[in-house]
Structure formats: structure tokens, C-alpha cells
MARKOL-918477 format. One line per 2 residues: number of its first residue (from 1); their letters; for each residue x, y, z of N, C-alpha, C. Coordinates in Angstrom, 1 decimal. Example, Ala and Ser with C-alpha at 12.3 -4.5 7.8 and 13.67 -1.06 7.14 Angstrom:
<nodes>
1) as) 13.2/-5.7/7.8/12.3/-4.5/7.8/13.2/-3.3/7.8; 12.8/-2.2/7.1/13.7/-1.1/7.1/12.9/0.0/7.9
</nodes>
This chain:
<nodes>
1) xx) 0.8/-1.2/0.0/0.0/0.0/0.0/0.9/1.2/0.0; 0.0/2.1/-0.6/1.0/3.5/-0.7/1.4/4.5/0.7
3) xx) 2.9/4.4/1.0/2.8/5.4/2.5/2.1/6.4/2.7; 1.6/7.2/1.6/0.7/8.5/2.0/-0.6/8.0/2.2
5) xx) -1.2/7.0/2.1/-2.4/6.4/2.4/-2.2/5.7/3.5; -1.4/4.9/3.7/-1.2/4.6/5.5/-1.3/6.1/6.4
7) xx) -0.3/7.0/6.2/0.2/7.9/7.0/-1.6/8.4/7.2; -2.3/9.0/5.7/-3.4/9.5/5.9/-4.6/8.5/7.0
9) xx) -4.4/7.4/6.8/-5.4/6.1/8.0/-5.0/6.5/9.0; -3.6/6.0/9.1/-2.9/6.8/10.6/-3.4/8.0/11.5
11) xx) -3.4/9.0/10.9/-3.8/10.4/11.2/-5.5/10.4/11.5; -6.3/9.4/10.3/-7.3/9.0/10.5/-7.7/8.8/12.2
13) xx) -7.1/7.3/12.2/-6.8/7.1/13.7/-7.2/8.0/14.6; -5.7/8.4/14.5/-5.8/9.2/15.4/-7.0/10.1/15.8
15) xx) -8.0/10.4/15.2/-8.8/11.6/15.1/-9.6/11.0/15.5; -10.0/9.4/15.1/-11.3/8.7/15.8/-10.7/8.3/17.5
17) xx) -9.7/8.2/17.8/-9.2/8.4/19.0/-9.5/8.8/19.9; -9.4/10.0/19.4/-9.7/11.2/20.4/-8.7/11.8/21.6
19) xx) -9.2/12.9/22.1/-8.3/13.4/23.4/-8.8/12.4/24.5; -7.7/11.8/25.3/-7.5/11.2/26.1/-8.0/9.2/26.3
21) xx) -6.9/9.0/24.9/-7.2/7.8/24.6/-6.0/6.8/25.1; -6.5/5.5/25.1/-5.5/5.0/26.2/-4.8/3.4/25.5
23) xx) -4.2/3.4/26.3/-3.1/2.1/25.9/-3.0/1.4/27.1; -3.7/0.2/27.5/-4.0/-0.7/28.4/-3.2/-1.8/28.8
25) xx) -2.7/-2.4/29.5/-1.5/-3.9/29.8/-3.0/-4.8/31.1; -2.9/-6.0/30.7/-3.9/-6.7/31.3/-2.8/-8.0/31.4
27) xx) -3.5/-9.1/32.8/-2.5/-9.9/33.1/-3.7/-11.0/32.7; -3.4/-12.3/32.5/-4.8/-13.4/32.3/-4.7/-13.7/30.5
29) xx) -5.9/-14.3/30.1/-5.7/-14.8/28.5/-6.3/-14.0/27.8; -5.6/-13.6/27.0/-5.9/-12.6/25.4/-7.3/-13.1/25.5
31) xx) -8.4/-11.9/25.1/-9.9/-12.3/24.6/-9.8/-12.3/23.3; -10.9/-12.8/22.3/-10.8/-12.6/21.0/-10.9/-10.6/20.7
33) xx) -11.0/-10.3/19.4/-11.0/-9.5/19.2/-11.8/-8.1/20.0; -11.5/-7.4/20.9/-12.8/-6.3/21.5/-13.1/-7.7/22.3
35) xx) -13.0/-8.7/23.1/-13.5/-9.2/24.0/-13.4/-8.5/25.1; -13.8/-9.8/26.2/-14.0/-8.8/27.6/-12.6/-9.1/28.2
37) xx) -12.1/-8.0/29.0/-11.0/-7.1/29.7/-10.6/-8.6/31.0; -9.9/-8.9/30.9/-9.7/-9.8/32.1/-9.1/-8.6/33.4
39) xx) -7.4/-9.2/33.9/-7.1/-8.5/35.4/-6.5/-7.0/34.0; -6.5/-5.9/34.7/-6.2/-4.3/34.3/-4.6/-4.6/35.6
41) xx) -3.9/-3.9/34.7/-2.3/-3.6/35.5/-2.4/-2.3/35.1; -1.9/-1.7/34.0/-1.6/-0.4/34.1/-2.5/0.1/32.4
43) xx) -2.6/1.4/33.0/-3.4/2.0/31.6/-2.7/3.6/30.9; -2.2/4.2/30.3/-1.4/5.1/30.0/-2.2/6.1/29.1
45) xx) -2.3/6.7/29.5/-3.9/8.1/28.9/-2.4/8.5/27.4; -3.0/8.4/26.5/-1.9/8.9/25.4/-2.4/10.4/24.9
47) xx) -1.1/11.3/24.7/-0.9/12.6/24.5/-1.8/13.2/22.9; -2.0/14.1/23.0/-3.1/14.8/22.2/-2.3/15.6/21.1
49) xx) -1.7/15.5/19.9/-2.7/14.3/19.4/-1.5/13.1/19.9; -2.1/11.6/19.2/-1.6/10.6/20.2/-0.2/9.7/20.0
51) xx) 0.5/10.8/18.9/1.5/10.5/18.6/1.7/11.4/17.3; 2.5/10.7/16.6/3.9/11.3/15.3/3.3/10.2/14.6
53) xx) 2.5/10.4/13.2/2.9/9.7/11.9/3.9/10.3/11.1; 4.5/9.0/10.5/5.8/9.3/9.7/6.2/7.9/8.7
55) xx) 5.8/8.4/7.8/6.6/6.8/6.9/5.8/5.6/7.2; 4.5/6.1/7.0/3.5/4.6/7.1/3.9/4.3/8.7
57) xx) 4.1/4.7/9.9/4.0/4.5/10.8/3.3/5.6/12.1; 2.9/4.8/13.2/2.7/5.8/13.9/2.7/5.5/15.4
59) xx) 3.8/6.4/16.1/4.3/6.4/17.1/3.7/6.8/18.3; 3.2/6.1/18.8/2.3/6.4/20.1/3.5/7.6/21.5
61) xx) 2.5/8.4/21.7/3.2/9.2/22.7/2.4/9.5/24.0; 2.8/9.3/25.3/1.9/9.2/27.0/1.7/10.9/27.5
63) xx) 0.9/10.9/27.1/0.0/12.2/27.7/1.4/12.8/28.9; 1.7/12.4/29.9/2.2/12.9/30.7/3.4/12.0/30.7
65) xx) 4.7/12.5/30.8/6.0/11.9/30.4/6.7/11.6/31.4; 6.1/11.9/32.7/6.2/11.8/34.0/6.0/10.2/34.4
67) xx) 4.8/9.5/33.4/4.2/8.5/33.3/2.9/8.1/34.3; 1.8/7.2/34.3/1.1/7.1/34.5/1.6/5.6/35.8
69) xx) 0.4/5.8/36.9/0.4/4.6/37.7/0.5/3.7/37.6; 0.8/2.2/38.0/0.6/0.8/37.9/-0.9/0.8/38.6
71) xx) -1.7/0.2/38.6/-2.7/-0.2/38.9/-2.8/-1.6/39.5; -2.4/-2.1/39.4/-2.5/-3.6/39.7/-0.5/-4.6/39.8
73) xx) -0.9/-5.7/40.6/0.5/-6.2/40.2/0.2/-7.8/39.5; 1.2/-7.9/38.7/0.9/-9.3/38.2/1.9/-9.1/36.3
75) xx) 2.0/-10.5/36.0/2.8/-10.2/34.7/1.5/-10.2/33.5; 2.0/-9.1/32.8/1.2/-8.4/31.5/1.6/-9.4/30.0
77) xx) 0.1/-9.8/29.9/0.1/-10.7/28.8/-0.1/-10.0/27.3; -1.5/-9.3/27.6/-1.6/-8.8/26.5/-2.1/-7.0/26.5
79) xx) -3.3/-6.3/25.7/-2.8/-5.0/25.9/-4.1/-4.9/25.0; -4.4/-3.5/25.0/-5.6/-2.8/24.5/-5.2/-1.4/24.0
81) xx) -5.8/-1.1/22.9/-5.8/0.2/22.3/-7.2/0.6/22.2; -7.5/1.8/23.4/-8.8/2.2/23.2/-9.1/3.7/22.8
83) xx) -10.4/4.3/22.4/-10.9/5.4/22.2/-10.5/6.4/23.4; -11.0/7.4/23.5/-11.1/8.7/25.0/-12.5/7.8/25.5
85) xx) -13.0/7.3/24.8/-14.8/6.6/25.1/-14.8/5.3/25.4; -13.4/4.5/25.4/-13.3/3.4/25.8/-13.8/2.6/25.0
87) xx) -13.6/2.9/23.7/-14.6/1.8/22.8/-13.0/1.1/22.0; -12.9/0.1/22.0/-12.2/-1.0/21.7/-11.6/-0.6/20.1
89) xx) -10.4/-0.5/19.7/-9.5/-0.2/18.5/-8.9/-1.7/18.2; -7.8/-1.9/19.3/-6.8/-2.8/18.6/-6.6/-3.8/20.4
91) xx) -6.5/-5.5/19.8/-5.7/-5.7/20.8/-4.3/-6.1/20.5; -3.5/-7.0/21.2/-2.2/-7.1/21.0/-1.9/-7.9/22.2
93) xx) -0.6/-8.6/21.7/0.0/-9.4/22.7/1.3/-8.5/23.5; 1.6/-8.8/25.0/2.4/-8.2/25.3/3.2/-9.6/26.2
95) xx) 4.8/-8.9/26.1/5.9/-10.1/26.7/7.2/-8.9/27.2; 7.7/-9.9/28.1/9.2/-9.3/28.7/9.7/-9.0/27.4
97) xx) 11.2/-8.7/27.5/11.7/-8.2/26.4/12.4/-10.0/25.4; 12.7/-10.7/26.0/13.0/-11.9/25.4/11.4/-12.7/24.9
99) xx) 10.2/-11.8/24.7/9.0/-13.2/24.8/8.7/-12.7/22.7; 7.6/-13.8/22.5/7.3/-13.0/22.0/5.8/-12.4/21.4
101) xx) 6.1/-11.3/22.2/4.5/-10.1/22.2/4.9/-9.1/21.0; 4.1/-8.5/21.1/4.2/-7.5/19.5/4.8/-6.3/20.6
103) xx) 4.4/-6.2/22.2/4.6/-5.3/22.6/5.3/-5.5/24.1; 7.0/-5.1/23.8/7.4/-5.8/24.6/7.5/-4.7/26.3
105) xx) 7.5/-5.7/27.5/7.8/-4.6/28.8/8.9/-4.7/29.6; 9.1/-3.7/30.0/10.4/-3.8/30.2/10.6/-3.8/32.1
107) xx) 10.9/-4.2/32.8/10.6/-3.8/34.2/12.1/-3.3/35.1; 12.4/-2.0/35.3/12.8/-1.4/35.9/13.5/-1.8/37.1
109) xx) 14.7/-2.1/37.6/14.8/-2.5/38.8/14.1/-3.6/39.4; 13.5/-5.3/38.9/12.8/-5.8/38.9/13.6/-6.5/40.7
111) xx) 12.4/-6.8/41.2/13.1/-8.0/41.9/13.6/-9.1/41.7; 14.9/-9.8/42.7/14.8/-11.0/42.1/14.2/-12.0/42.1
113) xx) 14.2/-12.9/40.7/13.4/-14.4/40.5/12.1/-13.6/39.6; 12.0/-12.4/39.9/10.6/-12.0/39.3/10.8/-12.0/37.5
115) xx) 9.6/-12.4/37.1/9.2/-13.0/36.0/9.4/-11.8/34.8; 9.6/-11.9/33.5/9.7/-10.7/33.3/8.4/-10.0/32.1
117) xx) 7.9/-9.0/32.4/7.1/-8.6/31.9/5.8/-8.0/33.4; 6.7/-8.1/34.3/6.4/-8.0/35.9/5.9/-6.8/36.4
119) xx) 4.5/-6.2/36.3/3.7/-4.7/37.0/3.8/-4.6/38.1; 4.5/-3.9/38.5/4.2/-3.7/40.2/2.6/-2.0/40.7
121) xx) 1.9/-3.0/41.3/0.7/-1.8/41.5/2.1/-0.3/42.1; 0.9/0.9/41.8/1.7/1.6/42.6/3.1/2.2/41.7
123) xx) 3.3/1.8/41.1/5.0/1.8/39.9/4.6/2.7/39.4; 5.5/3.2/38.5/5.6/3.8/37.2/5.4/3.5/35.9
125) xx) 4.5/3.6/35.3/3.7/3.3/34.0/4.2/3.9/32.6; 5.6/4.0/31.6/5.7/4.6/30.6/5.9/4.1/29.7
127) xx) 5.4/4.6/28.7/5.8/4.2/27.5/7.5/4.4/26.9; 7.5/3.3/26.2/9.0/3.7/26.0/8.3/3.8/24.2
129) xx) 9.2/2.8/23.0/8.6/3.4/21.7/7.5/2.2/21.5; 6.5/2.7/20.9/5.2/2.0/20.6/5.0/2.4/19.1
131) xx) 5.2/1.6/17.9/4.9/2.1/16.9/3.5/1.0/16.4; 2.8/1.8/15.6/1.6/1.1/14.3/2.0/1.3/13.1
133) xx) 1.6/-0.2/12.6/1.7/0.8/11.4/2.3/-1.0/10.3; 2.6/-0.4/8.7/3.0/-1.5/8.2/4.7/-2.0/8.6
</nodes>
């Protein structure tokens, strides 16, 4: 497909989005497509607009760069791309940085033995790069 037609979907995207749309990490089994939400770990409100398209891609960016809370503890399997309205976009697999998820996590100062892809409630929630796209 032609990059100016991605980039334009992309931007698209973004617009159906909206201000204050989020990027979710859940611990439990992938649902099928927009299924229902098993355990919530952390959720990251994305920045307005919700990133940088560029070259058929588009780079998700966190509202606050400070980062957003952990919510929950437990290891993050998979992940959610939602509306400001909470209406279901995209899901995705998520893994430590050896697994393999489409979207990998990274854990900071982990304890030892702890598993990796590991939320601690209470922690620091940020995005590092998150791209869409072809």
C-alpha cells in the first residue's frame, strides 16, 4: 500500500481516537478481538494528538511523560488500544523483552526471581517506543 495512504489512516486514527485515549497492559488470556478485559495492570492516557505519523507509521506518545500509575501487580500478557470513550480499537500481545509479544515490557529495577514482563501496583507506567503501522 502507498505510504501516503497509511500515513493518511494513521492520522485518520488518530482523530477517531480522540483526546484522552489509552493504551492498556492486562494480566490473564488474550480475549478474541474487543473481547472482555480480564485483570487491568496499568493504563497510560496517550498525548493529544496521540503521537507522530511518519513513513507509514505511527508512534504512540503518553500524555504525561512523567508516566502514569501501575494499577495492579501481576505479569502483562496482553494489551488494549482504546478510544477517549473506551470503545475497543486494537488488541495485541504483550511479553518481557525476550517473549514473544508484539509489545514488549520492560521492568525497571525488577526484583529477584521475578518474571519478566512484571507490573508492580503503585510503579511507574511509561511508554517507551510504541509504533503502528506497516
Amino acid at each position: 500500500m502507498n505510504v501516503l495512504a497509511i500515513n493518511f489512516m494513521l492520522t485518520a486514527l488518530m482523530t477517531y481516537m480522540g483526546t484522552g485515549a489509552k493504551l492498556k497492559v492486562y494480566a490473564g488470556v488474550k480475549p478474541g478481538a474487543g473481547g472482555a478485559e480480564t485483570t487491568l495492570l496499568a493504563s497510560a492516557v496517550l498525548a493529544d494528538p496521540e503521537g507522530v505519523v511518519s513513513g507509514g507509521m505511527l508512534a504512540l506518545a503518553q500524555a504525561d511523560p512523567a508516566g502514569d500509575i501501575a494499577l495492579g501487580t501481576g505479569v502483562a500478557t496482553w494489551g488494549r488500544l482504546e478510544t477517549a470513550d473506551g470503545v475497543w480499537v486494537e488488541d495485541f500481545t504483550v511479553s518481557g523483552p525476550s517473549g514473544s509479544g508484539q509489545v514488549k515490557i520492560t521492568t525497571v529495577d525488577p526484583a529477584p526471581g521475578e518474571p519478566e514482563g512484571q507490573i508492580y501496583a503503585g510503579g511507574k507506567f511509561l511508554l517507551g517506543t510504541v509504533v503502528l503501522g506497516a
